[in-house]
Each structure stands twice: as C-alpha cells, then as structure tokens.
C-alpha positions in Angstrom: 26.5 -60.7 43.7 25.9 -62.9 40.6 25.9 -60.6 37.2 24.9 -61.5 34.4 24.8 -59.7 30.8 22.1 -60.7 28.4 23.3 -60.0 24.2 20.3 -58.6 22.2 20.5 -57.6 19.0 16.8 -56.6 18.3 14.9 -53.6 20.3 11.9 -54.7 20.3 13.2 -58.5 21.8 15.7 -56.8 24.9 12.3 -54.4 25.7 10.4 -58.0 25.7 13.1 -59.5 28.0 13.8 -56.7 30.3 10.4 -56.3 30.9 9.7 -59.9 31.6 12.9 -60.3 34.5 11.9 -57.1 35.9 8.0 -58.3 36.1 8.6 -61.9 37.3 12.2 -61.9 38.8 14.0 -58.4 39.7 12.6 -58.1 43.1 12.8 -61.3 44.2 16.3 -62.0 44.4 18.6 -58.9 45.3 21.9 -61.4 44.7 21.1 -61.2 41.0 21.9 -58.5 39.1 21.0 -58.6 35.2 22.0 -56.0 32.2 20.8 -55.9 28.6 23.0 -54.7 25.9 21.9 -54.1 22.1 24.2 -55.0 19.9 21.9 -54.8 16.6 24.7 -54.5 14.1 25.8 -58.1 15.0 22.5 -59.8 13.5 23.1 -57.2 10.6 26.2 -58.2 9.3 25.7 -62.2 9.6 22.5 -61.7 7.3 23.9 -59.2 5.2 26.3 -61.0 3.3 29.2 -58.4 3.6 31.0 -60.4 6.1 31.6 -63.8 6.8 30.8 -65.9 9.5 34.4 -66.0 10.9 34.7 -61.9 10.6 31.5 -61.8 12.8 32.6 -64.5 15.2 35.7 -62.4 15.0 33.3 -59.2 16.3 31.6 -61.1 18.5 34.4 -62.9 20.2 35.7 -59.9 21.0 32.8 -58.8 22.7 32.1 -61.5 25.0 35.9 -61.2 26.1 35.2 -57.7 27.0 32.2 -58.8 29.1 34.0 -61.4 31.2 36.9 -59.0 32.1 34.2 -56.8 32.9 33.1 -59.3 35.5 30.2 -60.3 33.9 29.8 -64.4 36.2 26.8 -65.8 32.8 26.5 -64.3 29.7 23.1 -65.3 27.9 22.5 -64.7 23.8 18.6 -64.1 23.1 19.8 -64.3 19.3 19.2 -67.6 17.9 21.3 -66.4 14.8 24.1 -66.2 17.2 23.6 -69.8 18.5 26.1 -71.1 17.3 28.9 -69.1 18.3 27.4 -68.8 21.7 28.3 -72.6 21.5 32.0 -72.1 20.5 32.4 -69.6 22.9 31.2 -71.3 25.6 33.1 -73.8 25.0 36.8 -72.0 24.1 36.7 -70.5 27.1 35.2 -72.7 29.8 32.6 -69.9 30.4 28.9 -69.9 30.7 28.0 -68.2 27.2 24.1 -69.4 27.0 21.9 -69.2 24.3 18.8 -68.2 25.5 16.8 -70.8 23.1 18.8 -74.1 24.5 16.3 -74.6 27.6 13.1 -75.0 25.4 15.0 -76.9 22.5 15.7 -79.5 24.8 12.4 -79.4 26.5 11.0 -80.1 22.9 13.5 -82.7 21.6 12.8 -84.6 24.6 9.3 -84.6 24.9 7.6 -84.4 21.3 8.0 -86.4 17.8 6.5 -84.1 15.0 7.6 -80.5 15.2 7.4 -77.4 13.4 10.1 -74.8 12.9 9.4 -71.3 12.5 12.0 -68.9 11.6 13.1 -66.2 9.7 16.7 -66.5 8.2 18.4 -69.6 7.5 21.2 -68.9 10.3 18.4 -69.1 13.1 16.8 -72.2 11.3 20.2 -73.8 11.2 21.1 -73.4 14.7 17.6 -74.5 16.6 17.5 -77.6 14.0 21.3 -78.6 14.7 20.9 -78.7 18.4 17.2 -80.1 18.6 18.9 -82.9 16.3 21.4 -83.4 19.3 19.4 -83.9 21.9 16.3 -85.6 20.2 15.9 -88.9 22.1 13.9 -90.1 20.1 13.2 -89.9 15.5 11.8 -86.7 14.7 9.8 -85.6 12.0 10.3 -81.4 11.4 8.7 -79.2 9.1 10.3 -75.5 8.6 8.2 -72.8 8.2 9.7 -69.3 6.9 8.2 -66.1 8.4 9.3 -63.6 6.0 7.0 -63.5 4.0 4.1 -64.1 7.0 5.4 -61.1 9.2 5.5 -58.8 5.8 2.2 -59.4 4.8 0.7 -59.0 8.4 2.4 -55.5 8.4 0.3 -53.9 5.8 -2.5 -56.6 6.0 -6.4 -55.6 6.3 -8.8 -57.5 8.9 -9.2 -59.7 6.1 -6.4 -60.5 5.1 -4.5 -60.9 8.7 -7.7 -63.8 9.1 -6.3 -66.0 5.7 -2.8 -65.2 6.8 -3.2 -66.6 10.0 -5.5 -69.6 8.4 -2.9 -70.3 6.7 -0.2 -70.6 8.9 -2.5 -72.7 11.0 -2.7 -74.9 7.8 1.2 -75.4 8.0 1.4 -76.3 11.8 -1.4 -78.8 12.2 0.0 -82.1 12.1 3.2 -81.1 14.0 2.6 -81.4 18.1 4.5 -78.5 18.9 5.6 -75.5 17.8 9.3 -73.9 18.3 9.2 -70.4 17.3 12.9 -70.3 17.0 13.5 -66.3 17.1 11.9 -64.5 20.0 10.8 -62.0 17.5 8.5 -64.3 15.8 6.9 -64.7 18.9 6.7 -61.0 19.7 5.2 -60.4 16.1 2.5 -63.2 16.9 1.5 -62.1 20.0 1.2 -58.6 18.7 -1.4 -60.0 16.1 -3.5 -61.9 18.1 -2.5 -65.2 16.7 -4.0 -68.3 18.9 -3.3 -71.7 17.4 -4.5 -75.5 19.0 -1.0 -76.4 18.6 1.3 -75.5 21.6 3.7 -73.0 20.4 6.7 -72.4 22.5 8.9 -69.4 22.9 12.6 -69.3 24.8 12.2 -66.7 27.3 10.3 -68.3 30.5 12.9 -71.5 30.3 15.2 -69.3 29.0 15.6 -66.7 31.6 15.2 -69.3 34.3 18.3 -71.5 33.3 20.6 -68.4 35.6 19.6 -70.0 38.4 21.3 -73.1 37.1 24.7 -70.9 37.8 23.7 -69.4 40.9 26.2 -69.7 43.8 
C-alpha cells in the first residue's frame, strides 16, 4: 500500500484537506492510504523572527527524516511558507517531498500572462513568486496583494463593511486574469465570507491532492 503523509501547520487548513480526500478520494482507492499531521509550531517560528531559516529547516529536516523511516512512500507540504524547504528536501534526499501548491503554480505560469498574488507573510509570497517565475513560459506581469490586513478587518467587519472590503479587493484583482491564492488559508477565509469574484481565483488543493497519483505504483 502506497502511504503518504500530508505536513499541515494550520487546523483549520488539515480539517479542509482531510475532509476534501475523504469526500472525493478515500473510498475509491483502498491502495492509498493518507495521514495528516499538524505541526503548527513550524509556521510559528519561521514568522516569528526568533529563529532563523536554517534553525527551522534544521526542525523541519528532522521531521521529514523521521517520516521516511517511518515508511512514509510521498510526503506532501500544504504550507506554502514551507515551500521552499520542501524543495531542498526533495531534492537532498531523492525523495518525493511535495508542496502541495506546485501543481496549480504551474497550471498558472503556463497558461496565463497577468496574475495576481494573494498572500499573507512574505515567506509564502516569496516561494509561490520564485517558482511561478521558473516555470513561466511566457513574460508575466504580477501584482501582490497582502491579506493581513483584508482577513483582520473581515473578522470584526459589519454587513457593511465586509461589502467595501470585498469591493475593494475586487478593485485590486481586475486587470489580472487569474488569481493564485497562495496559502490555502486565504482561500478557506474567502470562501467562509462569501467572496465571488469575475476573475478565476485558484486554490492548491484539487491539483494538489491529485499530483499522488503521479507516484502511484
């Protein structure tokens, strides 16, 4: 039996995932087996600015190790903050360390010209820019958009006031083609709102989840 182990390191996000492999996939193919682990203090100290990136990669290496020797056959990371050591990972050891965002990245670096970033802390930004960079066929024009303050004020926003948030935040995306909401969270956040948008806004998880068949055996 193929396992797999999918890194979270936000509740709400594992919940999200979980539910959506046990909804669409679980029953339909007993040869895969696939367990969530939350691991929230590893987004906590890369934004925190008490460690450094090596003393998290440090952390985090050590992890992944224990996962493999558990007999884990793919690893997936549904943090996009973590990118970028899924990457190193991946490749130091030869190993199919994914990040969960990779799929839908390409997707949009092959497919559109003017995009729009949403994110949340400049390690997520960094990481889904770097690799959509990399595989863009083609010049792209991105605009960034940061969340933080969007997802605060929606938190403790009136009727009102969730209606010129979201105007606003349709004001930022409408001359990009497509949308990459580079944290799953964002998306989760969004959804929870109500937000609709003409633009095509794209999460990781369908594409994301679907890349373990690429390792099936």
């Amino acid at each position: 039996m193929m396992q797999v182990a999918i890194i979270h390191t936000v509740g709400r996000v594992k919940d999200a995932i979980e539910q959506y492999w046990n909804n669409g996939y679980a029953n339909k193919d007993a040869q895969v087996s696939v367990t969530h682990f939350l691991f929230e203090n590893f987004l906590t100290d890369l934004t925190s600015g008490q460690y450094t990136f090596s003393e998290v990669f440090q952390k985090f290496e050590k992890c992944i190790f224990g996962l493999i020797n558990q007999g884990f056959t793919v690893i997936i990371v549904s943090c996009t903050s973590l990118s970028q050591m899924a990457d190193m990972l991946k490749s130091k050891y030869n190993f199919p360390v994914l990040r969960i965002d990779a799929p839908v990245i390409e997707h949009i670096a092959c497919d559109f010209q003017r995009i729009a970033i949403i994110y949340s802390n400049k390690a997520a930004k960094e990481s889904s820019f770097n690799l959509l960079s990399v595989m863009a066929r083609r010049p792209i024009d991105v605009t960034f958009i940061d969340f933080t303050a969007i997802g605060d004020g929606l938190n403790s926003a009136t009727a009102l006031e969730k209606t010129e948030i979201f105007e606003q935040l349709r004001s930022l995306i409408l001359n990009a083609e497509v949308v990459l909401l580079s944290q799953i969270s964002i998306y989760l956040i969004l959804k929870q709102y109500g937000f609709n948008s003409d633009v095509l806004m794209l999460d990781s998880i369908k594409l994301g989840m679907e890349q373990i068949f690429d390792y099936y055996h």
